[in-house]
C-alpha positions as CSV (number, residue, x, y, z in Angstrom):
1,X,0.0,0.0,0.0
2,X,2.4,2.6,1.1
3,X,3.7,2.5,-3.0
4,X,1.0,3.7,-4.3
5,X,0.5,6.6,-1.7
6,X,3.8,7.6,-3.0
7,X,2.8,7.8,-6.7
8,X,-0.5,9.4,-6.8
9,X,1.2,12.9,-5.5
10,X,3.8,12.0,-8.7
11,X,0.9,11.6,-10.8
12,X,-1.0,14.3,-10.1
13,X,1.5,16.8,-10.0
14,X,2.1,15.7,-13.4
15,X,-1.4,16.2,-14.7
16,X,-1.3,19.3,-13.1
17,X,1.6,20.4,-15.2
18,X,0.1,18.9,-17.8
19,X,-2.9,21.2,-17.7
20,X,-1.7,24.1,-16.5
21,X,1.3,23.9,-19.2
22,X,3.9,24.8,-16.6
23,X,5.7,22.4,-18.9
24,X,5.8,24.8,-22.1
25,X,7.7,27.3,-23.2
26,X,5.8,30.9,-22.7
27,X,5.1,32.7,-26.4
28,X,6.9,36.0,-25.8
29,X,4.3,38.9,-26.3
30,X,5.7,42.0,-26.9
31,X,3.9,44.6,-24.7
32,X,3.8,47.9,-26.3
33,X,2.8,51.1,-23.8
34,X,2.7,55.0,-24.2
35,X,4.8,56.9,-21.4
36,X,6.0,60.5,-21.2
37,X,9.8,61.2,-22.0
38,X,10.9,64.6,-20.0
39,X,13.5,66.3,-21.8
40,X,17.4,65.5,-22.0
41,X,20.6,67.2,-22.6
42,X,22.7,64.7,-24.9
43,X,26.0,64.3,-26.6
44,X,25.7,63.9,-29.6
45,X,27.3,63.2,-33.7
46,X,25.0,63.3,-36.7
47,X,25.7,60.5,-39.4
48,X,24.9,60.5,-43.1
49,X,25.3,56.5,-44.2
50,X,25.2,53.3,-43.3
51,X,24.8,51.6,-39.8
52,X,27.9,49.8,-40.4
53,X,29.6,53.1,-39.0
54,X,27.3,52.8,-35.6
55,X,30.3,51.5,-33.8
56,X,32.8,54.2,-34.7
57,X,30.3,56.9,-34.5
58,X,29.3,55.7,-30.9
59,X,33.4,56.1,-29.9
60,X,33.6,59.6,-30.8
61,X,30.8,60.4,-28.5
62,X,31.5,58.8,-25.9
63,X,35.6,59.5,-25.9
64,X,34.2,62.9,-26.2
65,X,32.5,62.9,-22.8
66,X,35.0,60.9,-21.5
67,X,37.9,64.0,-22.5
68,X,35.4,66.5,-21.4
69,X,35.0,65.2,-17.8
70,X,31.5,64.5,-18.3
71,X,29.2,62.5,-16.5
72,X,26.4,60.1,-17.9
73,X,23.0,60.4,-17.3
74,X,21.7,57.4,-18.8
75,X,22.0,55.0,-21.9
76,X,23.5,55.9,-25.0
77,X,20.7,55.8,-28.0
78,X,20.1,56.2,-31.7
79,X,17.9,58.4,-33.4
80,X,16.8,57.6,-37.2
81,X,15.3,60.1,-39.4
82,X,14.1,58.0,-42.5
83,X,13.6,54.2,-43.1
84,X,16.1,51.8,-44.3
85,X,13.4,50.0,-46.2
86,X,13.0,53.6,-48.0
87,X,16.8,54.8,-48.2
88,X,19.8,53.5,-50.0
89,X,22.6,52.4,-47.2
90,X,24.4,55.7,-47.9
91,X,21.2,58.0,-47.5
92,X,20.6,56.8,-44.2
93,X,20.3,59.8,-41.3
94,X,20.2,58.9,-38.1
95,X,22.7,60.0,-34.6
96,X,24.2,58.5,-31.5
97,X,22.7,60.4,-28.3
98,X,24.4,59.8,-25.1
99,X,22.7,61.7,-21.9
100,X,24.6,64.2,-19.7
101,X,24.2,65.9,-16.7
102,X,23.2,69.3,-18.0
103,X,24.7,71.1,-15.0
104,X,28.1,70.1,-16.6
105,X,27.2,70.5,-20.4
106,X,29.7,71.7,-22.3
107,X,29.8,73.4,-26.1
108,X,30.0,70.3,-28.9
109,X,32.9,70.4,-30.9
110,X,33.4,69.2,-34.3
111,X,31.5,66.3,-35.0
112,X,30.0,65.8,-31.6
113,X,28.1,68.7,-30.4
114,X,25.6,69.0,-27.2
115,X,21.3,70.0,-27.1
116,X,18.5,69.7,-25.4
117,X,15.8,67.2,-27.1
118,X,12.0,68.0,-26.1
119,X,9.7,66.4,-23.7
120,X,7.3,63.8,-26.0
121,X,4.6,61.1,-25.6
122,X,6.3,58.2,-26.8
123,X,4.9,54.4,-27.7
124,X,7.5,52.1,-26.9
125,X,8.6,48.8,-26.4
126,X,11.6,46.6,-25.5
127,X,13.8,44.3,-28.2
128,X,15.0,41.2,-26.4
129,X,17.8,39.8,-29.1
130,X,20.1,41.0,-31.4
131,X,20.5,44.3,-33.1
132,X,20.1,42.8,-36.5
133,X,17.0,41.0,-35.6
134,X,15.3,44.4,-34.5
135,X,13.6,44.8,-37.7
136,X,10.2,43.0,-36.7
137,X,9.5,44.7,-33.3
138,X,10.0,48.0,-35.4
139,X,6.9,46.8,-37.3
140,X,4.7,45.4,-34.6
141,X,5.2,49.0,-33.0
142,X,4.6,50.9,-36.1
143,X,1.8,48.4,-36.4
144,X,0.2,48.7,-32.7
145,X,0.5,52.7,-33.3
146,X,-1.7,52.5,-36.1
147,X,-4.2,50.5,-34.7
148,X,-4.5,52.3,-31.5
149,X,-4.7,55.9,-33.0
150,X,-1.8,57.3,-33.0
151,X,0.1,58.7,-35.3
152,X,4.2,58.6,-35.5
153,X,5.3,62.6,-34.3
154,X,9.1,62.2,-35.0
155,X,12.3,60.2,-35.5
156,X,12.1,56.1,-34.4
157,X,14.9,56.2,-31.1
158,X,16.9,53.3,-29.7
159,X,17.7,53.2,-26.3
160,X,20.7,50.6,-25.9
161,X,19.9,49.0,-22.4
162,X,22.8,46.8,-21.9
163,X,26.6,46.7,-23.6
164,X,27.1,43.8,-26.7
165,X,30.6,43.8,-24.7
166,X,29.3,42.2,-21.5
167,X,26.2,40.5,-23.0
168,X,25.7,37.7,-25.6
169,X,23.4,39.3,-28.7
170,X,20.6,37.0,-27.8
171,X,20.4,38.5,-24.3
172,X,20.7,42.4,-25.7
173,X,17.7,44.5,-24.5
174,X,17.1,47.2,-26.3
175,X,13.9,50.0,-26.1
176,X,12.3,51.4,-29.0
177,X,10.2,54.2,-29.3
178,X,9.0,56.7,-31.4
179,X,7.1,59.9,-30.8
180,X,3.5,59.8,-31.0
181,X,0.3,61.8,-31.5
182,X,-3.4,61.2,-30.9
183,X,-5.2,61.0,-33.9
């Protein structure tokens, strides 16, 4: 007898992980909100071209804080201003923004220079993967925008939540926003 009191709590925990799918994998839904970004005083360099140059542009920035005695004030992020489903490679506008304490903000100088970016509603969401696998949770924001009227009010923005230096590019996090407008 004292067998099978053993193996009826083994087979019902089993059913119940059986129904309750504790077994699965979770589908990953991306949760898309709106929020309110408050104004920020970045670093920044303006690019004309390809993302290839991403890493080199993102060095001049941040050497430039770094020379300047600055300190951060948050993640570094890009800024596109067209589409690279629209654009050839080498029409591509877009920057690297780093926050800084504004107290401390200095005068840019030659290709990195320093402003003040404006308070926005944003939409927003957060990448989980690598940077060149961003592509679709561009669209299923763009997508959820649409469909929840809104309008895009601006430049599409990165916010680079963790370093590819530290972290393995399936484990990068990465928010994206873009400004948006009540229809």
């Amino acid at each position: 007898m004292k067998p099978k009191r053993v193996l009826l709590p083994v087979v019902l925990a089993l059913i119940l992980l059986l129904i309750c799918g504790c077994g699965k994998k979770a589908k990953k839904e991306v949760e898309i909100s709106v929020k309110r970004v408050e104004s920020l005083t970045v670093a920044y360099a303006s690019h004309q071209g390809s993302y290839e140059a991403m890493p080199e542009v993102f060095q001049k920035v941040m050497s430039w804080i770094q020379e300047e005695g600055l300190q951060m004030a948050g993640p570094p992020m890009g800024v596109y201003y067209n589409d690279p489903e629209e654009v050839a490679p080498e029409d591509l506008l877009w920057e690297v923004q780093w926050p800084i304490v504004p107290k401390e903000a200095k005068e840019g100088k030659d290709e990195v220079k320093v402003k003040t970016t404006k308070p926005m509603e944003v939409a927003f969401t957060i990448h989980r993967g690598p940077y060149e696998q961003v592509g679709p949770t561009f669209n299923r924001l763009i997508k959820w925008i649409e469909e929840n009227g809104y309008q895009i009010g601006g430049p599409a923005r990165e916010i680079w939540l963790n370093d590819p230096n530290f972290v393995p590019p399936e484990s990068l996090k990465t928010e994206i926003q873009f400004p948006v407008v009540k229809k």
